[in-house]
C-alpha positions in Angstrom: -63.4 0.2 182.7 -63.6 -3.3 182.3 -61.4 -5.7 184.3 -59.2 -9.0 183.8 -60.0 -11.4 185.9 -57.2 -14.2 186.5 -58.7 -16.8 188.1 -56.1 -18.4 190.3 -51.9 -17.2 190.8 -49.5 -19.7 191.3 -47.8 -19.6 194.3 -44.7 -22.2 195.6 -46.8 -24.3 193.5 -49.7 -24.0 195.1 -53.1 -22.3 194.2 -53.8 -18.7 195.3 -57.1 -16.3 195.3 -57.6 -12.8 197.2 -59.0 -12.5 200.4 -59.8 -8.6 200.5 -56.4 -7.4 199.5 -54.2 -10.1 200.7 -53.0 -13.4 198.4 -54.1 -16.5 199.9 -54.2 -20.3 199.5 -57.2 -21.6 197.8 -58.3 -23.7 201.0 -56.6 -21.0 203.6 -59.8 -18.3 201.9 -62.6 -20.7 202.5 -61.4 -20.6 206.2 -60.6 -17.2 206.7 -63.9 -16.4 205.1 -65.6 -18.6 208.0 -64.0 -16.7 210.7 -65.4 -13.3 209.4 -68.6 -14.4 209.1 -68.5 -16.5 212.3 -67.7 -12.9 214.3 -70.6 -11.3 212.7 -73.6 -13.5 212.7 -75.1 -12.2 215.4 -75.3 -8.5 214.7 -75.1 -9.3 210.5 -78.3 -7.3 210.7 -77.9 -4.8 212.0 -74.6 -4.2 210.4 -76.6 -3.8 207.0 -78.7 -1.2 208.5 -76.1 1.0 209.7 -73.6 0.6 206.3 -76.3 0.8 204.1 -78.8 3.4 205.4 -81.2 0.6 205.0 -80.9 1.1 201.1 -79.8 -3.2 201.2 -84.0 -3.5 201.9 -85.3 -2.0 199.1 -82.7 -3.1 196.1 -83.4 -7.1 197.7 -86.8 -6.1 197.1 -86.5 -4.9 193.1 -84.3 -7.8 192.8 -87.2 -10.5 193.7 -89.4 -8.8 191.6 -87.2 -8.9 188.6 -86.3 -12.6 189.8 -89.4 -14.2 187.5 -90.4 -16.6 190.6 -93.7 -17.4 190.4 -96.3 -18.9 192.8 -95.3 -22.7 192.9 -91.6 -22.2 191.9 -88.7 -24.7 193.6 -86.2 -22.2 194.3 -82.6 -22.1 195.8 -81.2 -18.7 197.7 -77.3 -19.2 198.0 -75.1 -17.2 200.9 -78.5 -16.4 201.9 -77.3 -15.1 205.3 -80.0 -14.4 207.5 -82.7 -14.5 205.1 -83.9 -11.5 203.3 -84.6 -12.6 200.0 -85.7 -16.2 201.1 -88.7 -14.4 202.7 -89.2 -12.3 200.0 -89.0 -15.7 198.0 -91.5 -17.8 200.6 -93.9 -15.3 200.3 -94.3 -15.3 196.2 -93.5 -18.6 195.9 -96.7 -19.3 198.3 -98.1 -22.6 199.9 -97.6 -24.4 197.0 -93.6 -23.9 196.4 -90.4 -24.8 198.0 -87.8 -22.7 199.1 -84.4 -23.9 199.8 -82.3 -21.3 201.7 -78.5 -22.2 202.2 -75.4 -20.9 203.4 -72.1 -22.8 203.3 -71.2 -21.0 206.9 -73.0 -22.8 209.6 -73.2 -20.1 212.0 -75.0 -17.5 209.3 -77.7 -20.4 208.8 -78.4 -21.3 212.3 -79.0 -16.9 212.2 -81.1 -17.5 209.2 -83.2 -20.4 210.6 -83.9 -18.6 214.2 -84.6 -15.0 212.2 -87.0 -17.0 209.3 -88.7 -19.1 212.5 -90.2 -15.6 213.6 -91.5 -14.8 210.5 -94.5 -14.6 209.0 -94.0 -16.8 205.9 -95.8 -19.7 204.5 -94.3 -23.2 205.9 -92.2 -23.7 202.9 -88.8 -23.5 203.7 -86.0 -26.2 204.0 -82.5 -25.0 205.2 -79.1 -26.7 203.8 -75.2 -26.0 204.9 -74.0 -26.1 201.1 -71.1 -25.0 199.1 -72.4 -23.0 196.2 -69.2 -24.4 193.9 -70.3 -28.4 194.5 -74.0 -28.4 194.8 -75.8 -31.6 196.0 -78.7 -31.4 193.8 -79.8 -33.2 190.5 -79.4 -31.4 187.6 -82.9 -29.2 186.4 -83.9 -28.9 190.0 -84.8 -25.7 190.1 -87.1 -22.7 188.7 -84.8 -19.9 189.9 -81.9 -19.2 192.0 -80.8 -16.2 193.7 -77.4 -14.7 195.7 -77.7 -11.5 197.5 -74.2 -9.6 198.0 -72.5 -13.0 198.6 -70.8 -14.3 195.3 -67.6 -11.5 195.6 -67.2 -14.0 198.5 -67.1 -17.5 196.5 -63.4 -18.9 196.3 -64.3 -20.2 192.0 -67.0 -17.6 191.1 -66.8 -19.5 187.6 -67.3 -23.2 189.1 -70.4 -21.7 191.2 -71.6 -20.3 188.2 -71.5 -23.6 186.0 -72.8 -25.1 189.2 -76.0 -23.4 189.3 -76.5 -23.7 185.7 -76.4 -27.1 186.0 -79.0 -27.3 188.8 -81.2 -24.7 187.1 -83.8 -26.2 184.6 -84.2 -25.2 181.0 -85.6 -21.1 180.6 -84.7 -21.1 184.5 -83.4 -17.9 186.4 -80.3 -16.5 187.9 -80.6 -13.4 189.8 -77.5 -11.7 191.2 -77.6 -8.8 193.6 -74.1 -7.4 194.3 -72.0 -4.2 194.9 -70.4 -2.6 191.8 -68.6 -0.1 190.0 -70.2 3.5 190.7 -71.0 5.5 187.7 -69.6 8.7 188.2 -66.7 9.6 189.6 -68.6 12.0 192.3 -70.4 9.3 193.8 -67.4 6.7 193.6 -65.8 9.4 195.8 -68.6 9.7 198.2 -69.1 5.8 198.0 -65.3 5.4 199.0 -65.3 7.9 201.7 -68.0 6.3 203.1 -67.3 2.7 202.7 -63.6 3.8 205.0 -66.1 4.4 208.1 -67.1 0.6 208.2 -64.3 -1.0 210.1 -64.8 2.2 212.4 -68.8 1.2 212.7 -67.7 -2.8 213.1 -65.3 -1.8 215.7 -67.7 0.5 217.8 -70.8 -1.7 217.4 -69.6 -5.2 217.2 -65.9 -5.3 218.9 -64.0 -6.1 216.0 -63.3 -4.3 212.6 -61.2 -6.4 210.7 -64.3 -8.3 209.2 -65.4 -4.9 207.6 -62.2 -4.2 206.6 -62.5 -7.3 204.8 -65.7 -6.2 203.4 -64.6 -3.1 201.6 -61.5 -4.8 200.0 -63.7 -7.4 198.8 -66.2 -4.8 196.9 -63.0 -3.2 195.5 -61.8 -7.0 194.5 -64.9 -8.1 193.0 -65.8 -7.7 188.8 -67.4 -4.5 187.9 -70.5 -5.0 186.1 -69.2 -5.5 182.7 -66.4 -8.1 183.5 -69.1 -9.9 185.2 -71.6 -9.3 182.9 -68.9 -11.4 180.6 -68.0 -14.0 182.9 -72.2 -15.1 183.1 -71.9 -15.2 179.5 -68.7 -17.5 179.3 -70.3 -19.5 181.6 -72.8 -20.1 178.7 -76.2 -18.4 180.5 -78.2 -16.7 177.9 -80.3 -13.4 178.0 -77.5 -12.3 180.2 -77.8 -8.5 181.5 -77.6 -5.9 184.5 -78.9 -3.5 185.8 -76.6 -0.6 187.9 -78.8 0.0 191.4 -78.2 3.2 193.3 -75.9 5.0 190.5 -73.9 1.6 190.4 -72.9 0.8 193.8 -74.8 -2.2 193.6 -75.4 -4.1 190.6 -78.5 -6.6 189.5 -77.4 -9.4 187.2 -79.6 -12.2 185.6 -78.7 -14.5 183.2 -81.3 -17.8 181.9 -80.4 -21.3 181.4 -80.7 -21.8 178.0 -83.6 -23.7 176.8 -82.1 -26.2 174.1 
């Protein structure tokens, strides 16, 4: 079923967004959003593992390869986190291109940096704190840009969307990776009944649930893949499609800049 996405309430006159299941300021959500990733840096990895069954490696994987980055590409990974797809990226972007991996939370980029340092990746990397909904880059700057399971997060999904676009050039990539909208209603059951166990997993293995609790709210807050599918094409990228990833609960979206 598709959804209808209101962008902002109105609240005492102020603006208001979701955080998980709650209604919040505008500005209180980018805060809020800080702390929870501020309490989980250090074990974000780990966390993955153990919520996804390691499934989260293999879709990142299929994503870069659908991602149309070739060897020499400029490209830009937003909310890349601790760094999975950017050394994915480094690696097919080679020597000769640039990778730009950024995160608007400080503490997730000083994680990326340290994981990425260990690596074995070409030396092709730059890393920028950057808000993904006022990007400080010239417009056309880059061949592709990609966002693994970090947009349901944004405050303005639609100004980070026109945002990229603008910093994409002409024929250039967007490439999405986030959760969705199972398919059947057996696995949405399973998928559910699973996804409840994650603030118990949060609590046991990093001393604080209420960032996972967070996390399944927001999954259930995001667009499923139509709604989203729609809101790429409003924000006038072309080619726009996805793909549903393990029987829907995660979701591959790409959209092009057009060309003219």
């Amino acid at each position: 079923m598709q959804m209808t996405i209101k962008k902002y309430n109105e609240m005492d006159g102020a603006r208001t967004t979701h955080f998980g299941f709650e209604t919040v300021g505008v500005d209180e959500k980018a805060e809020r959003i800080a702390e929870v990733f501020d309490a989980i840096s250090a074990k974000y990895d780990m966390m993955n593992d153990v919520m996804s069954l390691g499934t989260h490696r293999l879709v990142k994987w299929y994503a870069i390869q659908a991602s149309n980055i070739k060897p020499g590409s400029k490209v830009l990974d937003i909310a890349a986190g601790t760094g999975d797809l950017s050394r994915l990226i480094s690696r097919r972007v080679g020597p000769q291109g640039i990778v730009v991996h950024s995160d608007i939370n400080e503490q997730m980029l000083k994680a990326g940096r340290a994981r990425l340092s260990k690596a074995d990746i070409p030396n092709n990397m730059t890393f920028l704190q950057a808000d993904a909904e006022n990007l400080q880059f010239a417009d056309n700057s880059f061949d592709a840009v990609t966002i693994g399971y970090g947009i349901r997060n944004f405050t303005d999904k639609e100004q980070a969307q026109r945002e990229i676009l603008r910093v994409l050039k002409p024929g250039g990539q967007l490439t999405i990776i986030e959760f969705s909208r199972p398919t059947s209603r057996p696995l949405q059951m399973m998928a559910n009944a699973y996804s409840r166990l994650w603030p118990t997993f949060g609590q046991i293995l990093v001393g604080n649930c209420k960032p996972y609790r967070y996390l399944v709210e927001s999954i259930k807050m995001h667009p499923d893949q139509v709604t989203f599918k729609s809101m790429m094409q409003d924000a006038v990228y072309a080619h726009v499609t996805y793909e549903n990833l393990m029987g829907g609960i995660a979701a591959l979206h790409i959209g092009l800049k057009p060309k003219v």
